[in-house]
N, C-alpha and C positions, 0 to 999 in steps of 0.2 A: 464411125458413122452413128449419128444420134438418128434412135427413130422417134416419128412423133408419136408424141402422146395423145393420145383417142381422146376425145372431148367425153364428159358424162352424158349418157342418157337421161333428157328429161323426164322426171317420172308424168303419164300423160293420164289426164282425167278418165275414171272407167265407164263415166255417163255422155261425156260429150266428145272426149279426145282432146281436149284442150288441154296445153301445158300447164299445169300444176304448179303455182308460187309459193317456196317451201322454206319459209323461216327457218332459224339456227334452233335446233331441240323440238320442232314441232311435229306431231304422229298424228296429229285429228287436224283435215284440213277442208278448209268448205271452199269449191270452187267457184270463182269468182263470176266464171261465165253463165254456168247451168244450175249454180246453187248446191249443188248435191254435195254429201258430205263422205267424208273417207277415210280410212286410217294408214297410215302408212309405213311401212316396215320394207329397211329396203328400196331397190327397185319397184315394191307392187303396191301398189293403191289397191284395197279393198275397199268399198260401197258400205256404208250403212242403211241396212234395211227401214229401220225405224227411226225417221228426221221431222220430227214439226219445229213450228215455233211459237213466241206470242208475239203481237206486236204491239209497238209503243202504242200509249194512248194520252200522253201529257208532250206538252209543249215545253220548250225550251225556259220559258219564262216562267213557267210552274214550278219546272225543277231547281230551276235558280231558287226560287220563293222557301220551296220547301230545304234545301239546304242551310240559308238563313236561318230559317225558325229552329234547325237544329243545331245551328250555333248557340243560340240562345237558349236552348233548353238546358235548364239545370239550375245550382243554384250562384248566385253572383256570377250570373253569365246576360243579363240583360242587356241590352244593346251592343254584345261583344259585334256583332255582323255589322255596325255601323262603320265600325275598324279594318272591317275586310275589304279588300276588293277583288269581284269574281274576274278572272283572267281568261276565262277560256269552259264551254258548256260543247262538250260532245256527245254526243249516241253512241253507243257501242250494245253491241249482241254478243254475249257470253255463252260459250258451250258449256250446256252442267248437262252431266248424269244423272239419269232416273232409272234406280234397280229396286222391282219390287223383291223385296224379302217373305217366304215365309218362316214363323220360328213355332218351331212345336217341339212339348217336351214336357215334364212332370217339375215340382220344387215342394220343398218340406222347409215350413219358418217360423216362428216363433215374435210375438210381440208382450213388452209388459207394461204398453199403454201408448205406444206409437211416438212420444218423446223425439226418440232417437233417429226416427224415419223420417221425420216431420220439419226435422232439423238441417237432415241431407237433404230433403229436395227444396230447400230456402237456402242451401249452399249449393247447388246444382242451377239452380236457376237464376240466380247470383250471377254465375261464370257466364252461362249461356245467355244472360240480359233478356231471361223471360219473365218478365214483368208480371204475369196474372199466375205465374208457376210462385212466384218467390210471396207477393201477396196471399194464395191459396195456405199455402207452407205457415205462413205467421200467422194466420187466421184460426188455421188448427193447431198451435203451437198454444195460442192466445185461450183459448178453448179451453185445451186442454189443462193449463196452467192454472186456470182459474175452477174449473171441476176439483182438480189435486186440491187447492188452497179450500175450496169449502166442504170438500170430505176432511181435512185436516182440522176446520174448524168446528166441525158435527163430528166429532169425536170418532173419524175412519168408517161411519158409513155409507154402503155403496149398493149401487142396484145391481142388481145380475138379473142374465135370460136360463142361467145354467140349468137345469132339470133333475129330476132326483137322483138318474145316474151320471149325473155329471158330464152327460154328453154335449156334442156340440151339432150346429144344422148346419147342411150342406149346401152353399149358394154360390153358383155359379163356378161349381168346380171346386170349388176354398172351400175348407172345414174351416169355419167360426165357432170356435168354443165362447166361455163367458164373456159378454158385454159389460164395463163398467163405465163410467164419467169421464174416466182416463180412457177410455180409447179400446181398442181391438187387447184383449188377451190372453194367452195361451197357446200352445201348437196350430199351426198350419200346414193343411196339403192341397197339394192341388193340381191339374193339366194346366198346358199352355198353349195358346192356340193363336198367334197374334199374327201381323201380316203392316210392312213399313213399306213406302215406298221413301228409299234414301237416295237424297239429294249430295253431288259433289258437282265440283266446278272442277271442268277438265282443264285446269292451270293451277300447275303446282304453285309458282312461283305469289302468284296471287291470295288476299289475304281478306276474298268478299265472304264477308259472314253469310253464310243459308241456312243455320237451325233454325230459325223462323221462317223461314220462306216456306209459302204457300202455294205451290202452281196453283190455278184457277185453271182447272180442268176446262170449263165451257169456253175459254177463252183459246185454247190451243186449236191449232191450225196446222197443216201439212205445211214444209219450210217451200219459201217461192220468193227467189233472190228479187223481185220484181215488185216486191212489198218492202222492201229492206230501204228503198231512197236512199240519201247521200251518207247513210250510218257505217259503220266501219265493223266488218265481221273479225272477231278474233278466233284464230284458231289454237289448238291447243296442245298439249302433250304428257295425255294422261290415254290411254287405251281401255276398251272395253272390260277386259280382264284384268287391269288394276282395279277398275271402279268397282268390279265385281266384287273383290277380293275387301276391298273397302266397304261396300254393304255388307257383305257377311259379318264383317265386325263390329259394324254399328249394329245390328240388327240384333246379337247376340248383346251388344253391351246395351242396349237400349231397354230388352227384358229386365237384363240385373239390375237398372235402375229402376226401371218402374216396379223388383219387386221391396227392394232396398228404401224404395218411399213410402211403400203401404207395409211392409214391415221391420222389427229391430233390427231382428238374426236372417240371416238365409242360411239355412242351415246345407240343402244340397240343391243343384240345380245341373238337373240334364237335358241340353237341348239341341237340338238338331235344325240346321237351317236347308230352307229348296231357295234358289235365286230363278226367276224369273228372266225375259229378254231385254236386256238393254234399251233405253232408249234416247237417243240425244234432241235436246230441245236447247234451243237458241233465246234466250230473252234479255230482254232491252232493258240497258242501265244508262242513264245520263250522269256524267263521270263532270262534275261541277269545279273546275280548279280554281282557287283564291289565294290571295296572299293576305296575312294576318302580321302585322309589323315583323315586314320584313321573310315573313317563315312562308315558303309555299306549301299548301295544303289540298288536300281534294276528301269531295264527300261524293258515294254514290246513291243514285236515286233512282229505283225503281220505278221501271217505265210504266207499269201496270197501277200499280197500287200509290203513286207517286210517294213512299217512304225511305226514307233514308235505310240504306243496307249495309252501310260500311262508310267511315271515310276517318279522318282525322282532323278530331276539334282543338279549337285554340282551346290550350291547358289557362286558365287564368289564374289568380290568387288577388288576396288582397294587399296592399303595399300602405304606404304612410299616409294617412289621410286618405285611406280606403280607395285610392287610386287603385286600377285592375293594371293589372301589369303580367306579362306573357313569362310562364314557370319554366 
């Protein structure tokens, strides 16, 4: 005798009761009916207490525009977007995590003219495509390299703040020993007292850059599916205690860099992080799909700030008789 098999239990919404639409790998789900958002583990839908959103503020043709212009940006990319053509302009609302970090904690470091700091964070912001980090970084590179070159050609002299016993003043926690042309030099100590609010996008799979992203505080709003129109909510599957665990280590690695940019050595660093309550916020990207001879490609575009966040440019070079031809 075969007996049957029990059908699954729907997992059911814990704000409205409504059946729950539950993609393949997904644990963070926004109900479709009442808006509200959830985690799910299991049979149980758990409620997140703390859900806004922002909402879009550019139009479809904006975003189209602005994707253009960043095809074009760069060099021997000039009219590459006359080549393309846009396929398809959606709205979508992405779940990202917001965990305030705090990081407190003491460091002992050492600089012998900030060289080597200066260098890392023109390589760090490099990676991260922070444009006004990696210009800052060359600018005190530049500085400095030219202090070095006319102490070298004034026959090694140099200013100092140093004092008769050789001590250094205490600013804003950091002991600053002797100033010279070259930059910060000699031992450092000091507390730490810093406070991040780190962003992740609760979709692993997904590859939208946010180290530049900005929320615009004044611009958040309590989430209300009824402001969403015909845009498509994605859900996700990243839970609260990953993302936690995820701020804790940016937040630690986020000190080490900023002290690694203001000096040589780090000599010791102890620090201790408090994470704060979670919070999920939904915001608007226009997902711009084109085709570039033949390659289908998409660029994302922030609904708020209307700037390119992500996507993937036609790679160009140059060919025979300087034709642009796709790499």
């Amino acid at each position: 005798m075969v007996t049957p098999v029990e059908k699954e239990k729907p997992i059911m919404c814990e704000s409205c009761g409504a059946p729950l639409k539950i993609g393949f790998g997904a644990t963070l789900i926004t109900c479709e009916y009442c808006g509200s958002s959830m985690t799910v583990s299991g049979e149980v839908a758990k409620l997140i207490s703390k859900h806004s959103m922002l909402l879009n503020k550019i139009t479809p043709e904006q975003a189209a525009e602005e994707a253009k212009k960043w095809m074009d940006s760069g060099i021997f990319r000039v009219g590459v977007s006359k080549e393309a053509t846009v396929t398809e302009i959606a709205l979508k609302y992405l779940p990202v995590w917001t965990i305030p970090v705090t990081v407190t904690g003491n460091y002992s470091a050492s600089s012998s003219g900030g060289l080597a700091a200066d260098t890392r964070q023109m390589s760090d912001s490099w990676k991260e495509k922070d444009k006004k980090g990696f210009l800052k970084g060359l600018g005190k590179l530049a500085i400095k390299g030219a202090a070095i070159g006319a102490m070298a050609y004034g026959g090694g002299r140099m200013m100092s703040t140093r004092g008769r016993n050789g001590g250094g003043a205490l600013i804003g926690g950091t002991m600053v020993h002797g100033m010279t042309t070259g930059g910060q030099r000699g031992p450092a100590s000091g507390s730490i007292s810093k406070q991040y609010y780190e962003l992740m996008l609760a979709r692993r799979a997904s590859d939208i850059d946010l180290n530049q992203y900005q929320i615009p505080l004044q611009e958040k709003e309590i989430f209300a599916i009824g402001k969403i129109g015909d845009a498509e909510i994605l859900n996700g599957d990243m839970l609260e205690e990953e993302a936690k665990a995820k701020a804790d280590a940016l937040g630690r690695e986020q000190v080490r860099k900023e002290l690694s940019h203001q000096y040589d050595t780090v000599h010791a660093l102890n620090i201790n992080t408090a994470l704060g309550e979670g919070e999920l916020i939904h915001i608007p990207v226009w997902f711009v799909n084109y085709e570039h001879k033949g390659v289908k490609r998409a660029a994302g575009v922030d609904g708020i700030t209307c700037k390119v966040v992500n996507g993937t440019r036609p790679t160009v070079s140059l060919g025979v008789l300087g034709k642009k031809k796709e790499s």
